[in-house]
NUDREN-699257 format. One record per residue (C-alpha): z, y, x; residue in three letters. Coordinates in pm, 1 decimal. Each point is the difference from the previous one (the first is absolute). Layout:
BEGIN
<c3=Z	c2=Y	c1=X	residu=ALA>
...
This chain:
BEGIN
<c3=11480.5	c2=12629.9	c1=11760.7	residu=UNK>
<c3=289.7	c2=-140.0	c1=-170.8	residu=UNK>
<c3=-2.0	c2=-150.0	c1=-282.9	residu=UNK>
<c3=56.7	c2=197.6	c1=-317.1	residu=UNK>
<c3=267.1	c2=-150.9	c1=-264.8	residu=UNK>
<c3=-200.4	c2=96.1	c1=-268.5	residu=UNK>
<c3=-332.9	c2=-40.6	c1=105.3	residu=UNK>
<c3=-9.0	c2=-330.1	c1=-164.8	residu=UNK>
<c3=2.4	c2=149.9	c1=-334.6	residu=UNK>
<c3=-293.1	c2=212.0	c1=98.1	residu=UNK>
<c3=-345.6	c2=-8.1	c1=170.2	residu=UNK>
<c3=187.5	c2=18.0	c1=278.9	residu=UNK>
<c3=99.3	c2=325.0	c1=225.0	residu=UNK>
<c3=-254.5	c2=161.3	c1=151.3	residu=UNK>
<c3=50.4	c2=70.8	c1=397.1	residu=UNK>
<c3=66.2	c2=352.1	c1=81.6	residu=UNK>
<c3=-192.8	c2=47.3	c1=297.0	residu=UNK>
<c3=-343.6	c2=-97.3	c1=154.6	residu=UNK>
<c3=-11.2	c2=91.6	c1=367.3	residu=UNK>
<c3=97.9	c2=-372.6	c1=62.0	residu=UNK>
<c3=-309.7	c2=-206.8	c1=-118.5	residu=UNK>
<c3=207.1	c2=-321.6	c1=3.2	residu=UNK>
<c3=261.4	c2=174.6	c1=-233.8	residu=UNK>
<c3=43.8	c2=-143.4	c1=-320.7	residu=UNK>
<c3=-200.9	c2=149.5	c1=-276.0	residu=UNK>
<c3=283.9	c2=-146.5	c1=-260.0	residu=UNK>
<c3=309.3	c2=-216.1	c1=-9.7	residu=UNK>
<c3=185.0	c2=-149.1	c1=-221.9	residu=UNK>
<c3=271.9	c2=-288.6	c1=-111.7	residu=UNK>
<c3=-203.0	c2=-185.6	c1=-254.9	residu=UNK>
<c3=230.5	c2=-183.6	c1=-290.9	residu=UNK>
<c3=-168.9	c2=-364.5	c1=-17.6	residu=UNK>
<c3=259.0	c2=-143.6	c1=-213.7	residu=UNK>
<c3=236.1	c2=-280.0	c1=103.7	residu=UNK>
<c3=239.1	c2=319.7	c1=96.7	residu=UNK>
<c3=-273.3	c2=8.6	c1=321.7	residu=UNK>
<c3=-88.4	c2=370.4	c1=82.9	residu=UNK>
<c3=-260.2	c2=-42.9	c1=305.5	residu=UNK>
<c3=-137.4	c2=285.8	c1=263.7	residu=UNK>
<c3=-385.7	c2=89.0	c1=-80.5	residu=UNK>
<c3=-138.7	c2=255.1	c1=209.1	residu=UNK>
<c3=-387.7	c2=134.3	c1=40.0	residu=UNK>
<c3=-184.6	c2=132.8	c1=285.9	residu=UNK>
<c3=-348.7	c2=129.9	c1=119.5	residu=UNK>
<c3=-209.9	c2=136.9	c1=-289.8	residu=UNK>
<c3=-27.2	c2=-49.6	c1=-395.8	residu=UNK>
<c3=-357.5	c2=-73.4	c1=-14.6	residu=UNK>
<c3=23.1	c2=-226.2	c1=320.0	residu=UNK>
<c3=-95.3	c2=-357.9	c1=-35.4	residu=UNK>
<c3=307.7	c2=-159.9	c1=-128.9	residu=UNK>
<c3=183.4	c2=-218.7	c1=220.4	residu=UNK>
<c3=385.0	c2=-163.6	c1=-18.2	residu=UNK>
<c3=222.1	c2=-73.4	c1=293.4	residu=UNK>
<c3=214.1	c2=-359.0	c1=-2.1	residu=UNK>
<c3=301.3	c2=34.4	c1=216.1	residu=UNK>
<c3=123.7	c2=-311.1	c1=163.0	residu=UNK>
<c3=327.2	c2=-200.1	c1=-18.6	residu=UNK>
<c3=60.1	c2=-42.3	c1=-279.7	residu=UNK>
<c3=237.3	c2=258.0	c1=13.8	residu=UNK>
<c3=-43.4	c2=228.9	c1=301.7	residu=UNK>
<c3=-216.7	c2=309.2	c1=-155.8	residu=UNK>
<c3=-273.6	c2=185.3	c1=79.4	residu=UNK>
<c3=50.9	c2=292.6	c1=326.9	residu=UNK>
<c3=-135.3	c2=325.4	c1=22.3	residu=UNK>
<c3=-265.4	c2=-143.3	c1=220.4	residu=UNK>
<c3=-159.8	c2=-224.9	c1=-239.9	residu=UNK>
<c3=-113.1	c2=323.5	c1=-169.8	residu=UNK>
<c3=-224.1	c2=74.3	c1=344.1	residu=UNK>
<c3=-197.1	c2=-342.1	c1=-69.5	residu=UNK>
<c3=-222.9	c2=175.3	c1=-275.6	residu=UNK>
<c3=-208.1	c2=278.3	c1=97.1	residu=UNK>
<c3=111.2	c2=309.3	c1=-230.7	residu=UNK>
<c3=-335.9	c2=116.0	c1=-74.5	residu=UNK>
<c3=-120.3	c2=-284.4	c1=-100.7	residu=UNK>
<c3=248.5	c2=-160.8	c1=-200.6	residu=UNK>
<c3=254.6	c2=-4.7	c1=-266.3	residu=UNK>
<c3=245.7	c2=-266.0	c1=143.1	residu=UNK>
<c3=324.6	c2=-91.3	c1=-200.6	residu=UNK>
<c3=298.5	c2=-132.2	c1=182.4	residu=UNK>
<c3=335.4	c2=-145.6	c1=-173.2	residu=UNK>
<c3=309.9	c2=-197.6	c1=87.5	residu=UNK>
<c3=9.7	c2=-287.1	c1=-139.9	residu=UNK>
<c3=286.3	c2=-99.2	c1=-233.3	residu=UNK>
<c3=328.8	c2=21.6	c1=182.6	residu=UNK>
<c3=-163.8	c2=109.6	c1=316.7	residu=UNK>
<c3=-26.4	c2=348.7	c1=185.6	residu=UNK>
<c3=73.8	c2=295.2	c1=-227.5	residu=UNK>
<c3=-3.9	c2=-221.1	c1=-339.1	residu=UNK>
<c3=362.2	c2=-32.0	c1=-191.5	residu=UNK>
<c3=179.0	c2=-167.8	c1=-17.6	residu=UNK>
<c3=-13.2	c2=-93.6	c1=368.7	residu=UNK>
<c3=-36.0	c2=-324.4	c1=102.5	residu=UNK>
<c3=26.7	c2=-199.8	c1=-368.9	residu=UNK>
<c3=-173.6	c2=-291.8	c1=-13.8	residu=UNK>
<c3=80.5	c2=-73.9	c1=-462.0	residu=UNK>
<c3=-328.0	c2=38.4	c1=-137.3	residu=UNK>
<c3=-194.5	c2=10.2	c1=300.6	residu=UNK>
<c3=-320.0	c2=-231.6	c1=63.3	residu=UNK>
<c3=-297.4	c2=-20.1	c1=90.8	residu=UNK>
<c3=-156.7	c2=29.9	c1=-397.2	residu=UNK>
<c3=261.8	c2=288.4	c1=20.6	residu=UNK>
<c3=-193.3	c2=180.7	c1=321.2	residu=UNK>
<c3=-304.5	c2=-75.0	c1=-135.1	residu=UNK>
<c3=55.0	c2=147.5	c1=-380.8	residu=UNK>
<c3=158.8	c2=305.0	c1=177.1	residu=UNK>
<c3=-315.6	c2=17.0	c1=159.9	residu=UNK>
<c3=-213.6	c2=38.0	c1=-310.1	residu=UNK>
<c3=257.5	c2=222.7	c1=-134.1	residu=UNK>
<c3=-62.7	c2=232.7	c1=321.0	residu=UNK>
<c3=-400.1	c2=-42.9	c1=-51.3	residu=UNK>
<c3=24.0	c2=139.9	c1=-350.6	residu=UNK>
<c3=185.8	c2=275.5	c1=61.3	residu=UNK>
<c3=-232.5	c2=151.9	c1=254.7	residu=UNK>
<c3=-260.5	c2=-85.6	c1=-259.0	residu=UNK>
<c3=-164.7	c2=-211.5	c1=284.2	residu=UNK>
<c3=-227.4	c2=-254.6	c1=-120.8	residu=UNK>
<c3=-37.5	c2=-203.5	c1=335.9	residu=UNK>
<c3=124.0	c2=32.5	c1=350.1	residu=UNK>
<c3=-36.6	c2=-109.1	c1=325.2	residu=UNK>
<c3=306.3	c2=-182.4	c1=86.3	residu=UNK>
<c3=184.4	c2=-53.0	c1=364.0	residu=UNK>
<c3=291.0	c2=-189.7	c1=93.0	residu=UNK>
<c3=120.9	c2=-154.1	c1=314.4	residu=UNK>
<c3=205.3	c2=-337.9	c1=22.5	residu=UNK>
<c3=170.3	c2=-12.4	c1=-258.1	residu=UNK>
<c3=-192.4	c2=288.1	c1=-142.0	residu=UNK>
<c3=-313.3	c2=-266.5	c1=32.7	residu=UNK>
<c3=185.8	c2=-231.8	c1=-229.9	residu=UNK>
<c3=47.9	c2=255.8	c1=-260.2	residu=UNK>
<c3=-363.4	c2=154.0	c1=50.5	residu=UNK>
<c3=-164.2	c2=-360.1	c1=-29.7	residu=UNK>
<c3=250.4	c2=-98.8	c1=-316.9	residu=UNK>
<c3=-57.0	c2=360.1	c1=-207.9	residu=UNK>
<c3=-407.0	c2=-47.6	c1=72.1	residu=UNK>
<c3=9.9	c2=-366.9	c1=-158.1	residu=UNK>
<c3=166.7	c2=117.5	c1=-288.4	residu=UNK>
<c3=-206.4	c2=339.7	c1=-36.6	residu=UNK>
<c3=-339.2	c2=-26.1	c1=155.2	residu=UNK>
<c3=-174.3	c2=252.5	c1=-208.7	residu=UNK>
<c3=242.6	c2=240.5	c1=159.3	residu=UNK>
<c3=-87.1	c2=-6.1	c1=364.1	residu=UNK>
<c3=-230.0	c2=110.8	c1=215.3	residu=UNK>
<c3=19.3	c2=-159.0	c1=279.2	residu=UNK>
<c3=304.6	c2=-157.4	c1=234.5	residu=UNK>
<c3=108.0	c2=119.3	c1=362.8	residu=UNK>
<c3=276.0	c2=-276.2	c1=125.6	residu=UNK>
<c3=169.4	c2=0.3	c1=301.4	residu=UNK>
<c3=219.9	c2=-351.3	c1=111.7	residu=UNK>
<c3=-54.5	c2=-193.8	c1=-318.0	residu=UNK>
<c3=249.0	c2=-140.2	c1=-135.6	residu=UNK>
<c3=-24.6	c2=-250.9	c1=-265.1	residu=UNK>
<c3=335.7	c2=-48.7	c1=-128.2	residu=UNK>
<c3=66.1	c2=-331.4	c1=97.5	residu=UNK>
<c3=275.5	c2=-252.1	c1=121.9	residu=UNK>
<c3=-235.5	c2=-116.8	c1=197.9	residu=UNK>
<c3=-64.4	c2=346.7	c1=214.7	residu=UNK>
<c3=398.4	c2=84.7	c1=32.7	residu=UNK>
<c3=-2.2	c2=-345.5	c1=167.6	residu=UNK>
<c3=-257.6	c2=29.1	c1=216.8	residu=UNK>
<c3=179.7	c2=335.1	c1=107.9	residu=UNK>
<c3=338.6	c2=-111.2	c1=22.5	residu=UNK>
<c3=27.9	c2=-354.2	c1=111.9	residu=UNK>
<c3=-316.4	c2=-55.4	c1=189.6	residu=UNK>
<c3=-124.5	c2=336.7	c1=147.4	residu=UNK>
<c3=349.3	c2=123.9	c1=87.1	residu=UNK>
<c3=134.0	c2=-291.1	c1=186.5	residu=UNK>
<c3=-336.2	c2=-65.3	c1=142.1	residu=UNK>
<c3=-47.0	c2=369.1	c1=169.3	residu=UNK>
<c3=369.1	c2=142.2	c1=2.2	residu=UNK>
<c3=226.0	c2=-310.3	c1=58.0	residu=UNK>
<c3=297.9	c2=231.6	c1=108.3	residu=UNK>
<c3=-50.1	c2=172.8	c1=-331.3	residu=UNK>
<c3=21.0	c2=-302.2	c1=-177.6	residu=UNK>
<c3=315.6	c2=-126.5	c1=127.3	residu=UNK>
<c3=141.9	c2=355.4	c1=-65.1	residu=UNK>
<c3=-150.0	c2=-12.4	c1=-380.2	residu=UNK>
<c3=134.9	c2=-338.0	c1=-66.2	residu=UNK>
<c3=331.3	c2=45.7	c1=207.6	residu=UNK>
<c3=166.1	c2=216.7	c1=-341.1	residu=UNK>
<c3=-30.5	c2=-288.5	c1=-181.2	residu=UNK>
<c3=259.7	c2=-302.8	c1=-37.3	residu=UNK>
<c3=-200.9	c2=-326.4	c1=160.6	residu=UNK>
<c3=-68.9	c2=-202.5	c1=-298.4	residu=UNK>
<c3=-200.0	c2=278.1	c1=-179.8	residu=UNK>
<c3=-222.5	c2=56.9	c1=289.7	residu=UNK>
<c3=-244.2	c2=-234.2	c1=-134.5	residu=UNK>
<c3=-65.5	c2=210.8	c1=-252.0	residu=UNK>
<c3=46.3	c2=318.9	c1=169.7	residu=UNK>
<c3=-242.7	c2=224.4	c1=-282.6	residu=UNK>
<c3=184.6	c2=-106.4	c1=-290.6	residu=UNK>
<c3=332.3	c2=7.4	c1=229.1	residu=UNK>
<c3=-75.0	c2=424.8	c1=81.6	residu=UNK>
<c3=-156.4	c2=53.3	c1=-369.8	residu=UNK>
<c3=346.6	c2=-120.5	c1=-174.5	residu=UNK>
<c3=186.4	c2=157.3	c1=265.9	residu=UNK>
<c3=-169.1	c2=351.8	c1=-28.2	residu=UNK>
<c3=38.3	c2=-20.7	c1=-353.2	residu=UNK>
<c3=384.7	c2=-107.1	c1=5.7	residu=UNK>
<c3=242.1	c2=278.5	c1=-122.6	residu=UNK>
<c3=176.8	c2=6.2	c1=262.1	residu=UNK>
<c3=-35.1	c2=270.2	c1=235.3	residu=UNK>
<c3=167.9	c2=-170.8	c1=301.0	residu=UNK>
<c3=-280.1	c2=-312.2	c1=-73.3	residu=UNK>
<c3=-345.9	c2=195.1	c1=-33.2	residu=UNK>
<c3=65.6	c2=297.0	c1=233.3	residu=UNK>
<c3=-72.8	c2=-195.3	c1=307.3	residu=UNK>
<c3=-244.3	c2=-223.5	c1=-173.0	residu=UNK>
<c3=-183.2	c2=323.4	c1=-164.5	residu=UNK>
<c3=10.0	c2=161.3	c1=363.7	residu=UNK>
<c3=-165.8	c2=-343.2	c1=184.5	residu=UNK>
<c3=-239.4	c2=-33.5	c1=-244.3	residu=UNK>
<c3=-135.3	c2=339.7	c1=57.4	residu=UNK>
<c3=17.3	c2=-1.4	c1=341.8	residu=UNK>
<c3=-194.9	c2=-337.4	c1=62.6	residu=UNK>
<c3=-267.5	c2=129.3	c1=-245.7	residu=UNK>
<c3=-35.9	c2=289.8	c1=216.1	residu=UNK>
<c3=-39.8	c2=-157.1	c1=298.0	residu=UNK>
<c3=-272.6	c2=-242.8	c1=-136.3	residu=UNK>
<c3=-123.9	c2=288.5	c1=-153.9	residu=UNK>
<c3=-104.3	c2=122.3	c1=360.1	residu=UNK>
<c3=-235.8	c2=-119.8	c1=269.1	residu=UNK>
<c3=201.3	c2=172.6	c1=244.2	residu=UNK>
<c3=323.0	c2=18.4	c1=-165.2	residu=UNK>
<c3=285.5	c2=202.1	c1=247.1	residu=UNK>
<c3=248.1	c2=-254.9	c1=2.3	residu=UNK>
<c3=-47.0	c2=-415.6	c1=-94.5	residu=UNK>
<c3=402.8	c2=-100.2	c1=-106.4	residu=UNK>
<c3=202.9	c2=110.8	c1=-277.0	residu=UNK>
<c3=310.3	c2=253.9	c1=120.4	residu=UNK>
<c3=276.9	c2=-288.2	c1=-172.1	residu=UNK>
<c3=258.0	c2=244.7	c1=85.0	residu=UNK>
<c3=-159.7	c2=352.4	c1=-211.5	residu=UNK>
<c3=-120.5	c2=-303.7	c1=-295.0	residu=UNK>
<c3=399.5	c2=32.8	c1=-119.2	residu=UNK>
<c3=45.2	c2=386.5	c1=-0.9	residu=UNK>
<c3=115.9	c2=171.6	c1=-319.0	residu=UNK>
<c3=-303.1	c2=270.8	c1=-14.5	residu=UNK>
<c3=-273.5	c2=32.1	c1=-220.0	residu=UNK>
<c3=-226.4	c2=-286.3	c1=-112.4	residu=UNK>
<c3=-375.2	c2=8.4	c1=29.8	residu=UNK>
<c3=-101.6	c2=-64.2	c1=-365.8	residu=UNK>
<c3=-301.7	c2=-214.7	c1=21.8	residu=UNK>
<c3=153.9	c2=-342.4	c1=77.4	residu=UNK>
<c3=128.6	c2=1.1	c1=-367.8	residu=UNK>
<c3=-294.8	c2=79.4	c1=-151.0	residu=UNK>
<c3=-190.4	c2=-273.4	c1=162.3	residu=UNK>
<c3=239.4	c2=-259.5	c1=-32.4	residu=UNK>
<c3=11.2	c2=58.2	c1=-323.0	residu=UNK>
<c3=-404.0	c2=-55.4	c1=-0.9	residu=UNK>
<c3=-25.6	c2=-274.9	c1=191.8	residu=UNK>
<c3=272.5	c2=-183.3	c1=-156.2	residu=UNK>
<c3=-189.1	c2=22.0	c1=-323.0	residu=UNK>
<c3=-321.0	c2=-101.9	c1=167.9	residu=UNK>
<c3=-126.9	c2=385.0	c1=-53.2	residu=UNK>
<c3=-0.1	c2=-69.1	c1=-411.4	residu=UNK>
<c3=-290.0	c2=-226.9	c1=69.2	residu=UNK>
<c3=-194.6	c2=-331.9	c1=-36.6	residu=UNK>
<c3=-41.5	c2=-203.0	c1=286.1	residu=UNK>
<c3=-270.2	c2=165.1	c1=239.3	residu=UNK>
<c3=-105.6	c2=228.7	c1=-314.3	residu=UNK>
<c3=-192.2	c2=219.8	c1=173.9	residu=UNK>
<c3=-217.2	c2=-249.3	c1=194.6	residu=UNK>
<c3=-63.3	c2=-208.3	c1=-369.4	residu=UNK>
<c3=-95.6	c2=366.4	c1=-195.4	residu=UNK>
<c3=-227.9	c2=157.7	c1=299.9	residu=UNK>
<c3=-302.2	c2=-72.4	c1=-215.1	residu=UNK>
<c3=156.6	c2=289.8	c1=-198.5	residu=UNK>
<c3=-84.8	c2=237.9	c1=316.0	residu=UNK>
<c3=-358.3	c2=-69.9	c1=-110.7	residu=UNK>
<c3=-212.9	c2=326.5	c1=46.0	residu=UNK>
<c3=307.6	c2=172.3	c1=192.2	residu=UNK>
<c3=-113.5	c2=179.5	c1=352.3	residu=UNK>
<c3=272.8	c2=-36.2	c1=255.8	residu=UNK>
<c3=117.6	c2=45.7	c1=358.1	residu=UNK>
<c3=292.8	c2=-224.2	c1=138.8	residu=UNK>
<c3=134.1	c2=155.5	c1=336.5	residu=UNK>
<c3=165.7	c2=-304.7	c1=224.6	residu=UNK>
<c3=186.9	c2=35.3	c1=287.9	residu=UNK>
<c3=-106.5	c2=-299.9	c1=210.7	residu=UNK>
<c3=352.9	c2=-101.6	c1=133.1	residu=UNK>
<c3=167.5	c2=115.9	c1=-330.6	residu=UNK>
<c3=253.4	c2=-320.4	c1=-12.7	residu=UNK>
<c3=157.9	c2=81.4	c1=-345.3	residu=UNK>
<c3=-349.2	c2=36.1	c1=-156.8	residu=UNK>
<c3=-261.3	c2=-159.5	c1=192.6	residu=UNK>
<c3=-341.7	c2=-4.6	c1=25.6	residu=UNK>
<c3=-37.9	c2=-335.0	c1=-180.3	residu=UNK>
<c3=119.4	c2=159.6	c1=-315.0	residu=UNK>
<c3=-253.7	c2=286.0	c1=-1.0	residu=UNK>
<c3=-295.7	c2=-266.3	c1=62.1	residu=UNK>
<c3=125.3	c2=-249.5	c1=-278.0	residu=UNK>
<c3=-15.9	c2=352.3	c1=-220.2	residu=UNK>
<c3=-336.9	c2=65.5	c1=119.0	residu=UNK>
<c3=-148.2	c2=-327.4	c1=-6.1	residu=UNK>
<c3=81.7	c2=7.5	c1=-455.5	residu=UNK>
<c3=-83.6	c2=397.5	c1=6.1	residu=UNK>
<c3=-330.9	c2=7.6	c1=121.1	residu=UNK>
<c3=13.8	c2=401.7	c1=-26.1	residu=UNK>
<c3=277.3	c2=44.3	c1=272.2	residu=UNK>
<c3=-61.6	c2=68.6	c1=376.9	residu=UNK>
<c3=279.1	c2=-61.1	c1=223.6	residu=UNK>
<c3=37.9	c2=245.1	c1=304.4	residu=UNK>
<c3=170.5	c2=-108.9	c1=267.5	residu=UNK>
<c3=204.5	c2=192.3	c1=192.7	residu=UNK>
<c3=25.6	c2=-160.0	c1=379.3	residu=UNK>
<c3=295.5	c2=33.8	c1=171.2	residu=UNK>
<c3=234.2	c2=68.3	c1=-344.0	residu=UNK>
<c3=287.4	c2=-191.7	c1=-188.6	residu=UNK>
<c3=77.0	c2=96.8	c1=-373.3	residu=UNK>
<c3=175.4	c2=365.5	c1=50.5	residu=UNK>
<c3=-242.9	c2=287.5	c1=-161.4	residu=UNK>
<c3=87.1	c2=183.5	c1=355.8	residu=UNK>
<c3=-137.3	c2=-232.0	c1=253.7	residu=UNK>
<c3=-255.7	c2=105.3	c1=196.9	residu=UNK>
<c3=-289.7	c2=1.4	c1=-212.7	residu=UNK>
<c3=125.1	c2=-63.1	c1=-363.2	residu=UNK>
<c3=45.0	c2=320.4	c1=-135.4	residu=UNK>
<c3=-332.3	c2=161.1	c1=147.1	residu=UNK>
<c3=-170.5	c2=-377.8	c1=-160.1	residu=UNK>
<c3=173.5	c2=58.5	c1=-372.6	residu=UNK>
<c3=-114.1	c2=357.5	c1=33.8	residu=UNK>
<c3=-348.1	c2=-58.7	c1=58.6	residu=UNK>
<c3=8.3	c2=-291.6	c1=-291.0	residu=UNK>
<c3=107.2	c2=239.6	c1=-262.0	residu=UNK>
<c3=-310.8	c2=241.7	c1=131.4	residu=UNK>
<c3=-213.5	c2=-279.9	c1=17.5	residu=UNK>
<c3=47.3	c2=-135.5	c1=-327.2	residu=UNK>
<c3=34.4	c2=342.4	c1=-139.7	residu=UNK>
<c3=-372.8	c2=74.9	c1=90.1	residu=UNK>
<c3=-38.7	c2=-358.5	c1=-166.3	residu=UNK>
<c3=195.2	c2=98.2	c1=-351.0	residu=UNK>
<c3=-201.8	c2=330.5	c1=-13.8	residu=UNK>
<c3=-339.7	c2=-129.7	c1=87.0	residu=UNK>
């Protein structure tokens, strides 16, 4: 359902038809100040056990799929795009938008449903904001369902970029490197990050299109193709909006201390989780999840054989699925 201009001054709109149990119940562009108006949308059932869906990124939005994760009879899942992401206005804006920011929009979200806690689920970067909003607000979850955490952290983006990509796709890396001039390959995040971020249109188009490509690929286990297309990196069509977004993040260290998350897990004390890992997921591997684990003494990690980090490799979305069950009959026992 699309969203409704003036939902936001409302409970939201109501959907007008039922024979689609994923449908939304209501939608809505929420006002969260800042001149931020951001996409909230509910599915499943009112008196469901309350749950709230983390899209990843930051910036890409959640899909009309992440709705089928929660079982509608059993929950009351909300879903929203996160500032400047998906179907929140104004598109793409990065003034005004942090992590604090995500996380107060959160509680602003949780009081409007009148929810008093919920089980929360986020992927990737969707981990990072998950793990962040339970350290500052305990008392309001449940219980955690991760998939590919993500801490936030110089640290990971490394690992990622200069030692799992030239180490696994060497061709890739030649290609990723090859857009910039020599002397700032040494540097090559901060290099793309300023770059992306430049003004310019006829500077960040191509560096906007290689970031997101070479994500994807090490995104996959069995990614289609292995090189960047150099030649479609300089055309004059749309561009995919998430490169922005995180560049914007990660340039800012994710508007957080250094390894935050890992220092505060003590605050995860009492928390149930589930953390789904893909066991060849190269941006966020398996390492992460047990470093997680080993200061949250209440997560499992569920491996998923034969998977990288993508929610739709063989395996992931059938494990995240049966985590949010899982820890469902948990929450409600």
């Amino acid at each position: 359902m699309a969203p409704d201009a003036d939902a936001g001054k409302s409970a939201g709109k109501a959907s007008g038809h039922r024979s689609d149990p994923f449908a939304p119940l209501t939608s809505q562009l929420l006002p969260v100040g800042d001149g931020h108006e951001i996409y909230v949308e509910t599915v499943g059932r009112t008196d469901g056990i309350p749950a709230v869906y983390l899209h990843g990124g930051p910036g890409s939005g959640c899909q009309p799929d992440h709705r089928r994760l929660f079982d509608p009879e059993r929950f009351h899942a909300v879903l929203f795009d996160q500032r400047g992401a998906g179907r929140s206005r104004p598109k793409g804006r990065r003034d005004a938008n942090t992590l604090p920011h995500l996380i107060a929009d959160m509680e602003m979200i949780r009081e409007q449903h009148n929810i008093a806690r919920w089980m929360v689920v986020g992927g990737s970067w969707g981990a990072t904001l998950a793990l962040a909003y339970a350290q500052a607000h305990p008392a309001r979850v449940s219980g955690i369902v991760l998939r590919a955490t993500f801490l936030g952290t110089r640290a990971e983006l490394e690992g990622a970029f200069l030692d799992a990509l030239p180490r696994f796709y060497p061709g890739l890396n030649d290609d990723f490197l090859s857009l910039l001039p020599a002397e700032e390959r040494t540097a090559p995040l901060d290099a793309y990050w300023r770059r992306i971020l430049d003004a310019d249109a006829a500077i960040h188009g191509p560096l906007i299109r290689a970031w997101h490509d070479t994500e994807q690929i090490l995104s996959q286990h069995a990614p289609r193709r292995n090189r960047l297309d150099l030649a479609s990196l300089q055309s004059s069509g749309a561009l995919p909006s998430t490169p922005s977004m995180e560049a914007h993040y990660f340039q800012n260290d994710c508007f957080m201390q250094p390894d935050q998350l890992l220092a505060e897990a003590d605050g995860l004390k009492g928390i149930p989780g589930i953390i789904v890992q893909g066991r060849y997921d190269l941006l966020c591997p398996p390492a992460t999840s047990h470093a997680l684990a080993a200061r949250w003494h209440e997560a499992e990690i569920r491996f998923v054989e034969d998977a990288g980090h993508s929610l739709y490799d063989p395996g992931v979305r059938d494990a995240v699925m049966r985590a949010i069950a899982d820890l469902a009959s948990m929450v409600r026992g």
